[in-house]
N, C-alpha and C positions, 0 to 999 in steps of 0.2 A: 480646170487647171487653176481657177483663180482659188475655188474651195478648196483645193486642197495646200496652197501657197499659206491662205489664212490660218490652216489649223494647223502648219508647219511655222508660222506668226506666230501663232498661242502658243501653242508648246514652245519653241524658244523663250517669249517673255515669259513663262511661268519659270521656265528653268533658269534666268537669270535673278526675278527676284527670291527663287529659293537660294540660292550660292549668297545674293545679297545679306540673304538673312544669316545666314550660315557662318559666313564671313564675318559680318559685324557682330553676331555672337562667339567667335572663336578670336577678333581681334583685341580685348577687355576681360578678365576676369572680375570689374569692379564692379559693372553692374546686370545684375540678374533680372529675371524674369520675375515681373510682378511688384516691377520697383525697387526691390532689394539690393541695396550697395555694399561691399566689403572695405571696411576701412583696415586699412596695412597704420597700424599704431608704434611707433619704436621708443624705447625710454631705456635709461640706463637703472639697472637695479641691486638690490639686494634679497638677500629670502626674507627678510621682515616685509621691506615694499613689495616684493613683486606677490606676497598671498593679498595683501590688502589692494593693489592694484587690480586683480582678479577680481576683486569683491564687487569693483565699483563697475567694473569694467560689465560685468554678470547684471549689476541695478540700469545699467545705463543702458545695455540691450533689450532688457524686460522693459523699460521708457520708451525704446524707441527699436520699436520689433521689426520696422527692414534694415534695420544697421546690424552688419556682425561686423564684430572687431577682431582682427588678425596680426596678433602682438608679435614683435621680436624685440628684446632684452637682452641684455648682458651686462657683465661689470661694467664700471666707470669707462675707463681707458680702452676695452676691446671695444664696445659700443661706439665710442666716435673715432677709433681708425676702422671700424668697418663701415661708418656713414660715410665718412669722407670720400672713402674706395666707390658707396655706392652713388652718393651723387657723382663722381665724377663719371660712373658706368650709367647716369641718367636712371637708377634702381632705388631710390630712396625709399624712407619708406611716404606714406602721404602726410603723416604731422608727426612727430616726436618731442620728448620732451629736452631743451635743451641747458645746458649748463648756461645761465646769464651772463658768463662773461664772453663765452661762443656767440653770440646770437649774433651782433654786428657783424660779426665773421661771416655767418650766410646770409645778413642781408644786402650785406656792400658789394660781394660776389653773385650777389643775383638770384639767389638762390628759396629765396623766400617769397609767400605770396606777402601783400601790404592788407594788414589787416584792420587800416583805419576806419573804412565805411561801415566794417561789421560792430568796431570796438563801439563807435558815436550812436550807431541806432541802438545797438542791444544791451550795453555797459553804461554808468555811471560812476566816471573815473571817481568823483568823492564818495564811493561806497569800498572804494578799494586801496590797500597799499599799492605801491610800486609798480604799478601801472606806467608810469609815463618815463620809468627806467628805460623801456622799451621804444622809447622816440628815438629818432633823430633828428639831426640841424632841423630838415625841412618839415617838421610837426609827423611823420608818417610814423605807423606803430608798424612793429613787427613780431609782436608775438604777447599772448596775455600770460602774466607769471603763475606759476603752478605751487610756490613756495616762496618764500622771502626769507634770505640770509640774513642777516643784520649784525652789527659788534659793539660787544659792551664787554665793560671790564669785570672782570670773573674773580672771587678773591677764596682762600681757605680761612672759614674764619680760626680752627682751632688753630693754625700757624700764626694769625694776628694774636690770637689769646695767649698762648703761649711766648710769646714776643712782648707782650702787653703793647700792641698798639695800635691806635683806634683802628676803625673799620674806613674803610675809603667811604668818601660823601660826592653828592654831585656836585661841589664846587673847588673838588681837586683840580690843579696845574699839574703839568707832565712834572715840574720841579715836587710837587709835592709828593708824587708818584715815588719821584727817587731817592727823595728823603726818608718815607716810609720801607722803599725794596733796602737800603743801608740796614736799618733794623731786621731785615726780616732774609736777610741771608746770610747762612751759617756754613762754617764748615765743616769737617768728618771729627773736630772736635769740639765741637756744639757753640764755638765763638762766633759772635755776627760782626759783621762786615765793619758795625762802627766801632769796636774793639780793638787796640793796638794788638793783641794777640792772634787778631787774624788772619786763617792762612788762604790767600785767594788759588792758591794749587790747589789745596780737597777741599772744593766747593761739595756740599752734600746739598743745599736749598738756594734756589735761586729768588733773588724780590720776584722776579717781572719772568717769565717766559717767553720767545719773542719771535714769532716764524714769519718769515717770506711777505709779501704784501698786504694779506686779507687782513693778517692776523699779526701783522709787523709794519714794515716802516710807512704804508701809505698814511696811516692815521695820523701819524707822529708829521710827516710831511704835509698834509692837508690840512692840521693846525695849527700848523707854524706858519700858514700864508703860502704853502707850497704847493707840489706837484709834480707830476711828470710830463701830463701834455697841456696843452693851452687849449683853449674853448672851443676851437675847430677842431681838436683830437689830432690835427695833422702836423704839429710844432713841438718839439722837446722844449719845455723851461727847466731842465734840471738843475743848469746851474745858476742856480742865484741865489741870494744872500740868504732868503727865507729857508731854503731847502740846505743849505751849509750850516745852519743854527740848529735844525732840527737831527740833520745826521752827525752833529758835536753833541747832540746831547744822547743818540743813540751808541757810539762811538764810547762815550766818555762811560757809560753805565757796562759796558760790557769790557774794556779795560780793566775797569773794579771789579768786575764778574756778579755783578749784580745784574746781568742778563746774560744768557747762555751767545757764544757765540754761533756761527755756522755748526763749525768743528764740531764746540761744546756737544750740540745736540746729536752729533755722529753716535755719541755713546749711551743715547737713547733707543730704546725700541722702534719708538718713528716721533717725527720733528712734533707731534700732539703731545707726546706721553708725559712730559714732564710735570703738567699741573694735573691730571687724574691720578699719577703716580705718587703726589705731593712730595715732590723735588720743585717746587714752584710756588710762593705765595700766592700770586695772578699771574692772570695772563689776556692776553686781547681776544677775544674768544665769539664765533659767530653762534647762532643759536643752535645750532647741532652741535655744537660741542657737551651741551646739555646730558645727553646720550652718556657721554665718557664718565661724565662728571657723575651722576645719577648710579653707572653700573657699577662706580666703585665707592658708594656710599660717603664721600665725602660731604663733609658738614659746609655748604659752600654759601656765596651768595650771588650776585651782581648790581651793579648801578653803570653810571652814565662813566662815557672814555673821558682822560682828562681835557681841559683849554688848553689851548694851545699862550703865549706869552701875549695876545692880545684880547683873547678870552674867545678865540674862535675855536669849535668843536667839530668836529668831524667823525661818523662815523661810517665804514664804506657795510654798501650793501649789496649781494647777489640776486637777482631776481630771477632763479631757476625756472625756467618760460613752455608753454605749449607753441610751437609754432607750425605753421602748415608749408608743404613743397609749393613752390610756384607752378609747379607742371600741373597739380590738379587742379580740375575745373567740374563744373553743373553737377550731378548729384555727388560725386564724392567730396566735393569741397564744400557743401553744403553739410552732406555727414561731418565734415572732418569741425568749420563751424560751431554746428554741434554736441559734440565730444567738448570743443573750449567750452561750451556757454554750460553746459551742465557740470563743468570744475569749478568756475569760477561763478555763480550764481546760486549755486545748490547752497544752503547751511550744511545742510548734515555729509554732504559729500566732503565741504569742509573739515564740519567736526571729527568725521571718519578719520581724513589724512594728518589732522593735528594730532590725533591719538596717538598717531607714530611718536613724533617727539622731535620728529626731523626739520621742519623748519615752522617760522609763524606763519600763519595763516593767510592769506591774500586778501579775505574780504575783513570787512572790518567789524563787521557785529558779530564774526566768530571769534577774531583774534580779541575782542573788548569783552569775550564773555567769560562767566566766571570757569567753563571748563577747562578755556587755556591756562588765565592768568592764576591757575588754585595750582598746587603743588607746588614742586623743588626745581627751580631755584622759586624763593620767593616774592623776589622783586622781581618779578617778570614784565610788569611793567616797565621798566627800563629798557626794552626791546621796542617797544611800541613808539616811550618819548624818543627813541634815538629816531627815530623817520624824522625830527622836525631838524635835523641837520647831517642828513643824511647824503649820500652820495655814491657813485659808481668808480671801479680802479679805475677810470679813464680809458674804460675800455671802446675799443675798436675793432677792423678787422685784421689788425696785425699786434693784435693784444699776446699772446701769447710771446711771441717773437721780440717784442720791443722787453717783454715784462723779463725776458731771459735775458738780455743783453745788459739790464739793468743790474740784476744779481749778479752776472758774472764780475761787475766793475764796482758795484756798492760792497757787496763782500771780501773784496777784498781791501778795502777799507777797514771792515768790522774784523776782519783777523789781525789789523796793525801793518797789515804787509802793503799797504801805501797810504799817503793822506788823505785826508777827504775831498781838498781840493782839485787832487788829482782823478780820484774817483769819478767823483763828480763830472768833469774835462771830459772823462774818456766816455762815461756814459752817456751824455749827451751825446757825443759825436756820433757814436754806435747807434744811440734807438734815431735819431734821427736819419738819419743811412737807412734804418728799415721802414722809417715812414714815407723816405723820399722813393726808395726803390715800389714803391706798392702805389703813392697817391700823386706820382709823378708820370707815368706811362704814357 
C-alpha cells in the first residue's frame, strides 16, 4: 500500500511541475527558450525613418542575436493616442521613442522606469548633447535622447540680396531683427514695409515668420527675462513686466504685418510653409526644418536667435528620447537597456540616423564631425553653439494643456482683439488652474 501511495506521490509531482512549466511558459511571450527575449519597440514614423529604422534595427539583432525586436509604428499623433489607450490597458509597448516634450508626462504619472543607475555606469553625460534635458528637480534621468531639436534663425539670402540688406550676424537684438524684417517685407506691389507706399492688406513677404512656442513666442519670452513657469515648473510667471516687453514687441511687429499673425498663417498650406514657400525672409526654425528648406532648393542660411534687451539668448530645445515602461524588468529590461546603449554609443548608428537630416545628433563626435556640419545649410554650426544657451518650453506633465491655454489667451492678443495686459491676466489665471488641478491632488 505504501508503494503504491509513493508512485501515486511521483506521478502527481511530476504532473505538477510539467503544468508548472507549461504555465510559466504560456504566461510571457517575452522570454524564450535558450535565453531569447522579444523586445515590443514603438516609435512614431515616417517611410524615410521607418526603412532606416529597419536597418538599424536588422544591425542591432545581428549584435545581439537572442534579442528580436517586434516594432509598432505609426504617424505622429495616431502613435501617442494609441500609447496612451495602451498604457492605460497596462499594453504599452516596452521602450518607445518619445517626443521630448512628452516625456515628463510619463514620468510624473509613473509610468517610466528611472534610468539613472544605467545612464552613470554606461554613459558619459559630456560625450553627449542633451542628456540632462531629461532630469528632473531630484537629479533622476528618464530617458536617453534619440535626436536633438534645437532653434536658430533661418534666413533667405536671395530675399536679403534682393532687399540689399545685410545678412543677420550673431550679435543681432530682437530690435535689430525688426529693423531688418521692415526692409524685408513687401507687398503684392513689390513696396516694403518702410515705404510710405505700403500697403499692409497684400502682404506678399513677410520679415520674420512666427509659429506657436517652438518656433515662436518662447524664445522672444526667455530673452527678454521671461517665461511661463518658474523653476519648480509648478508656478505661472506670465505676468510680469519681462514677459509684457517681449509680447509688445511680438504684438507690435505683427500689427505692421511684419509677422504673420494666427489668422495670417490660415492662408497657408500649414503654419511651416511660409519660409520654404519664401513668403518669409526668416524664421525661427528647429533643425528639421532643414528638410523643408533643402526640398525646395532655397538659397538659405542660419546663425544664432537674437538677445534678448539685456543681451540674454535663449534658444529652446526638444530632446526626442528612447524611454523604457516601468512594468519591464530582468531580461527584457536588460534587452530594452540595450537597444538605448547601441543608439546612443554606436558612431555609425549615429552617422546612419544623421543621414536622415531630421534632427542633430546626440553624441558629440558625430554631431562635431565633418559629415554633419558639410552641406546646406552652412553654418550648421550654429546648431551646436545654440546648446551653450539652450533650454526646454518648460515642460512638464501638463505641458500640452498649460501650452493650450496659453495660445488660446496670448493669440488673442496677436489678432488686436484684446491687450496684452489682459492677455496676459487671463493666461496666467488659466495655466495655473491646470498646474494647480494636477500638482495639487
Amino acid at each position: 500500500m505504501k508503494s503504491k501511495n509513493k508512485k501515486w506521490g511521483a506521478l502527481l509531482l511530476a504532473v505538477i511541475l510539467v503544468s508548472a512549466l507549461v504555465i510559466s511558459g504560456c504566461s510571457s511571450n517575452k522570454k524564450e527558450g535558450g535565453g531569447n527575449v522579444e523586445l515590443k519597440l514603438g516609435f512614431y514614423s515616417s517611410a524615410q525613418s521607418d526603412e532606416k529604422m529597419q536597418e538599424l534595427i536588422a544591425k542591432f539583432e545581428e549584435k545581439h542575436p537572442n534579442i528580436k525586436v517586434k516594432t509598432e509604428s505609426s504617424p505622429y499623433n495616431q502613435f501617442f493616442q494609441k500609447l496612451d489607450t495602451q498604457i492605460a490597458a497596462e499594453s504599452a509597448p516596452d521602450l518607445w521613442l518619445s517626443d521630448g516634450v512628452l516625456v515628463p508626462k510619463y514620468a510624473e504619472r509613473g509610468v517610466l522606469k528611472d534610468l539613472t543607475e544605467w545612464i552613470q555606469r554606461d554613459l558619459k553625460s559630456d560625450e553627449y548633447y542633451g542628456l540632462d534635458f531629461n532630469k528632473d528637480a531630484d537629479g533622476k534621468y528618464w530617458g536617453v535622447p534619440q535626436g536633438i531639436q534645437i532653434a536658430v534663425l533661418y534666413y533667405n539670402k536671395d530675399i536679403f540680396d534682393e532687399a540689399q540688406v545685410d545678412y543677420p550676424t550673431e550679435d543681432w537684438t530682437w530690435d535689430d531683427l525688426k529693423a531688418a524684417a521692415e526692409k524685408l517685407t513687401k507687398d503684392s506691389n513689390g513696396k516694403y514695409a518702410n515705404d510710405s507706399a505700403f500697403d499692409k492688406n497684400k502682404i506678399s513677404q513677410y520679415g520674420l515668420t512666427f509659429f506657436s512656442i517652438t518656433e515662436g513666442w518662447m524664445t522672444v519670452l526667455k530673452s527678454y527675462g521671461g517665461g511661463v513657469l518658474d523653476e519648480s515648473l509648478t508656478q505661472s510667471i506670465i505676468d510680469s513686466p519681462e514677459n509684457k516687453a517681449a509680447l509688445d514687441w511680438i504684438v507690435d511687429g505683427m500689427q505692421r504685418e511684419l509677422l504673420p499673425t494666427p489668422s495670417d498663417l490660415k492662408s497657408f498650406q500649414s503654419n511651416m510653409a511660409p519660409f520654404p514657400s519664401k513668403a518669409a525672409a526668416m524664421r525661427i526654425g528647429i533643425y528639421a526644418r532643414t528638410i523643408d528648406a533643402n526640398a525646395a532648393e532655397l538659397n538659405y542660411d542660419v546663425t544664432l536667435l537674437p538677445k534678448g534687451p539685456e543681451g540674454k539668448r535663449f534658444s529652446p530645445v526638444i530632446a526626442n528620447s528612447w524611454v523604457i515602461n516601468k512594468k519591464v524588468d530582468g531580461a527584457v529590461a536588460d534587452a530594452a537597456w540595450e537597444w538605448v546603449k547601441f543608439w546612443a554609443t554606436e558612431d555609425e548608428v549615429q552617422k546612419e540616423w544623421a543621414s536622415l537630416g531630421e534632427a542633430v545628433p546626440v553624441k558629440k563626435s558625430v554631431a562635431n564631425s565633418e559629415q554633419f556640419l558639410s552641406g546646406t545649410p552652412a553654418n550648421k554650426q550654429a546648431f551646436l553653439d545654440s546648446f551653450e544657451f539652450a533650454g526646454t518650453l518648460d515642460v512638464n506633465a501638463v505641458w500640452s494643456e498649460w501650452v493650450g491655454k496659453f495660445n488660446d489667451n496670448i493669440n488673442r492678443a496677436f489678432e488686436g482683439e484684446i491687450a496684452v495686459d489682459q492677455a496676459m491676466k487671463l493666461a496666467d489665471e488659466e495655466v495655473q488652474k491646470v498646474l494647480d488641478e494636477f500638482y495639487k491632488k
